[in-house]
One Martini backbone bead per residue (centre of mass of N, CA, C, O) as a GRO file, in nm:
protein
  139
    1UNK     BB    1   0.099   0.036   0.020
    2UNK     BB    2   0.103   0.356  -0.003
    3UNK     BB    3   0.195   0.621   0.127
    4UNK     BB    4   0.091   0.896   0.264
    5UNK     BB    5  -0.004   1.244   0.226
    6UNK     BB    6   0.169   1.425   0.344
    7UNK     BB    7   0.006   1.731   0.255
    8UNK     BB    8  -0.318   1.884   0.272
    9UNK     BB    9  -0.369   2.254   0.184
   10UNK     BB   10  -0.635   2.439   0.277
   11UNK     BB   11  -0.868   2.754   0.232
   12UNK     BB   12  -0.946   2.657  -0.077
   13UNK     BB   13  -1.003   2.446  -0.305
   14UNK     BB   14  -0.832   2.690  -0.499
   15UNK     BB   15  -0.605   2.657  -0.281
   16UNK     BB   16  -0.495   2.368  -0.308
   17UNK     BB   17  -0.212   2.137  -0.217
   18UNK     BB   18   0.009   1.888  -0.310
   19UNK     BB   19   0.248   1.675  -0.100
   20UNK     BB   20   0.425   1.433  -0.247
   21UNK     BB   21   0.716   1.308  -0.240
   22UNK     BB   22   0.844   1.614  -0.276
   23UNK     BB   23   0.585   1.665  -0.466
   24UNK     BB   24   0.442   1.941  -0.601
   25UNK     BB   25   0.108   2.060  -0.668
   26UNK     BB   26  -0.062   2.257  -0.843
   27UNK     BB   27  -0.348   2.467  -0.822
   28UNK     BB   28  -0.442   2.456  -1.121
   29UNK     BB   29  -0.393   2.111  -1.130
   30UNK     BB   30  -0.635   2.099  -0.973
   31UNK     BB   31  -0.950   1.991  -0.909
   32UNK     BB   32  -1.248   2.011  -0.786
   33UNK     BB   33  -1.199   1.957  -0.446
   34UNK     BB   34  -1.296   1.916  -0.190
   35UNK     BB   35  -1.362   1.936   0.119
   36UNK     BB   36  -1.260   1.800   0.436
   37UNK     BB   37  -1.590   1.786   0.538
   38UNK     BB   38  -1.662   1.604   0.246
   39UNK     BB   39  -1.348   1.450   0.286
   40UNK     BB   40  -1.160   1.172   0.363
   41UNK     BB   41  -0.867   1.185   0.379
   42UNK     BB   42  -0.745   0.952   0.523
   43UNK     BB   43  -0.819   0.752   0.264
   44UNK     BB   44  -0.596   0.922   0.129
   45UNK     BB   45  -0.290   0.775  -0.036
   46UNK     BB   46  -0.292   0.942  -0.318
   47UNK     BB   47  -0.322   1.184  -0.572
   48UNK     BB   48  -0.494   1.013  -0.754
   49UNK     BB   49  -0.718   0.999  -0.539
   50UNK     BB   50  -0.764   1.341  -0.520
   51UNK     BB   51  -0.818   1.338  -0.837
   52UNK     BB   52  -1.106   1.127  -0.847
   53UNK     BB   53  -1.287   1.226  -0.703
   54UNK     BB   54  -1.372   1.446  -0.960
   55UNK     BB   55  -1.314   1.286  -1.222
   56UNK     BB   56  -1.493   1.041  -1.259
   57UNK     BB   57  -1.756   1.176  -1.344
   58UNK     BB   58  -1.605   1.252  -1.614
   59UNK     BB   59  -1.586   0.977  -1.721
   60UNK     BB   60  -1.677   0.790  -1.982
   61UNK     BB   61  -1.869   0.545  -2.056
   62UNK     BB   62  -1.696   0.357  -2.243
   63UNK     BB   63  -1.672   0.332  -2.570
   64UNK     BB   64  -1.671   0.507  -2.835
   65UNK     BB   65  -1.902   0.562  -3.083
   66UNK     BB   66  -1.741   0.649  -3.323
   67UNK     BB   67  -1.682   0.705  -3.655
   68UNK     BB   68  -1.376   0.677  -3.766
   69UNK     BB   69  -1.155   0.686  -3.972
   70UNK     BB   70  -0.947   0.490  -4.117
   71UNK     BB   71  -0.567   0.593  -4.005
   72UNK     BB   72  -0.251   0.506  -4.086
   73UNK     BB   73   0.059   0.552  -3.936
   74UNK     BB   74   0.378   0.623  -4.009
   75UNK     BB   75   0.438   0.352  -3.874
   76UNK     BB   76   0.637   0.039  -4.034
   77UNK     BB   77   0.379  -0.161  -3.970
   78UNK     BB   78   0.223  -0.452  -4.006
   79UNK     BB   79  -0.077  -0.299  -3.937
   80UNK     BB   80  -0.009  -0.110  -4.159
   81UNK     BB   81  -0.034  -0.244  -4.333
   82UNK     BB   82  -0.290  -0.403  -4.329
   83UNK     BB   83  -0.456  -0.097  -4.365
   84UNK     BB   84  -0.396  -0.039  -4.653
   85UNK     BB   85  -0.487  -0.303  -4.778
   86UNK     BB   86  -0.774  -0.262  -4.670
   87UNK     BB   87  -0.833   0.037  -4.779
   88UNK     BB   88  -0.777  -0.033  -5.083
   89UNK     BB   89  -0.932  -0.366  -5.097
   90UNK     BB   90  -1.217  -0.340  -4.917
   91UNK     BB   91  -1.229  -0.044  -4.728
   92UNK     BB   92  -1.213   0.288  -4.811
   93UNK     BB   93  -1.434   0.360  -4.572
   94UNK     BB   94  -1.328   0.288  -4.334
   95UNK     BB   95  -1.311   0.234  -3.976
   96UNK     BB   96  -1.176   0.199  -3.728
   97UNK     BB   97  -1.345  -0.060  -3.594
   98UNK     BB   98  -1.386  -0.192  -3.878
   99UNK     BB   99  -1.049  -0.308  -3.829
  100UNK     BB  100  -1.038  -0.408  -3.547
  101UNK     BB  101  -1.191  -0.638  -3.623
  102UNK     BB  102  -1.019  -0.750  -3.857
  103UNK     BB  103  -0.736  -0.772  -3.725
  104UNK     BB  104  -0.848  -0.955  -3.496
  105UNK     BB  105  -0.946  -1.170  -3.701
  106UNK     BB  106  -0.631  -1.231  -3.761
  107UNK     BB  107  -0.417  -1.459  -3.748
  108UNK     BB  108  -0.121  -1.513  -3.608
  109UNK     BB  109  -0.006  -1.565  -3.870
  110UNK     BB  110  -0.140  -1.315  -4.079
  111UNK     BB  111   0.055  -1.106  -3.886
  112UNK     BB  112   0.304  -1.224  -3.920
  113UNK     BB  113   0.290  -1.148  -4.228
  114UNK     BB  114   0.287  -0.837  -4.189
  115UNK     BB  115   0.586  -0.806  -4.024
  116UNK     BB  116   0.743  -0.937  -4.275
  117UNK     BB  117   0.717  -0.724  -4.477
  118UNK     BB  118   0.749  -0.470  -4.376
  119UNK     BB  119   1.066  -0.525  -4.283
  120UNK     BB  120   1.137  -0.599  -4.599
  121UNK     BB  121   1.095  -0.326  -4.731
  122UNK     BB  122   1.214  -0.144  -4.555
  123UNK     BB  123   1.511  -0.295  -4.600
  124UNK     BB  124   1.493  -0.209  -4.902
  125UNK     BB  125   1.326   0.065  -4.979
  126UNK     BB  126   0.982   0.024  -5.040
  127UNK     BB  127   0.868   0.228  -4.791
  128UNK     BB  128   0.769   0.582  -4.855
  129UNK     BB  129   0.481   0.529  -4.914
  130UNK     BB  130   0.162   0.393  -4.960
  131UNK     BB  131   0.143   0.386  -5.244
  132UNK     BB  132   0.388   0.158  -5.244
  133UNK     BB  133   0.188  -0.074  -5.058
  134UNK     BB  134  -0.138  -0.088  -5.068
  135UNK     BB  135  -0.114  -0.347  -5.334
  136UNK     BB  136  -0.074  -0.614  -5.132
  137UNK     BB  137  -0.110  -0.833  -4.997
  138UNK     BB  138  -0.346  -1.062  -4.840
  139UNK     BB  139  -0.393  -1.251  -4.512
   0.00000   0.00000   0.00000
């Protein structure tokens, strides 16, 4: 369990400061934090747990439900090697969501054979941009 936090010290919630193992957090970056009134702070432990106090309501739950373009990034894994082309002859207008479908269901072979693939490319100095590899092998 971790230790106690040195000192929790308020004259009002937005002057509030928090020094737990020689670092002090601004009282800036601290959210509204209850008064020690109505908040046991005995109970905590951490400046996480300080901190989680007034964010945890703030958390949407569950994952976002946004349908947004699945956009492959600049490094040249596997995945990307995977998500290009995929992208280019499957669903060209695929959403994350359905390509992390595609992705996650292909066998553990035919993700290696995108990392081997990738490597090789990098390797010999054949992938430069996108449109370099987006038309090979579906694995």
């Amino acid at each position: 369990m971790p230790a106690p936090l040195d000192t929790i010290t308020s004259a009002s919630t937005t002057n509030m400061s928090i020094s737990h193992a020689g670092n002090v957090i601004a009282p800036s970056l601290l959210p509204n934090v209850p008064t020690s009134s109505s908040l046991n702070i005995q109970n905590l432990t951490t400046t996480a747990d300080v901190l989680s106090t007034d964010l945890m309501a703030k958390v949407p739950a569950g994952p976002s439900t946004r349908k947004v373009q699945m956009r492959p990034g600049p490094a040249r894994t596997g995945r990307n090697l995977a998500a290009l082309h995929w992208l280019k002859q499957i669903q060209s207008d695929g959403t994350i969501p359905a390509f992390k479908d595609y992705y996650d269901g292909l066998s553990k072979d035919q993700r290696q054979a995108y990392d081997n693939e990738a490597k090789d490319l990098v390797a010999k100095n054949m992938w430069n941009k996108a449109k370099d590899v987006q038309d090979g092998t579906l694995h």
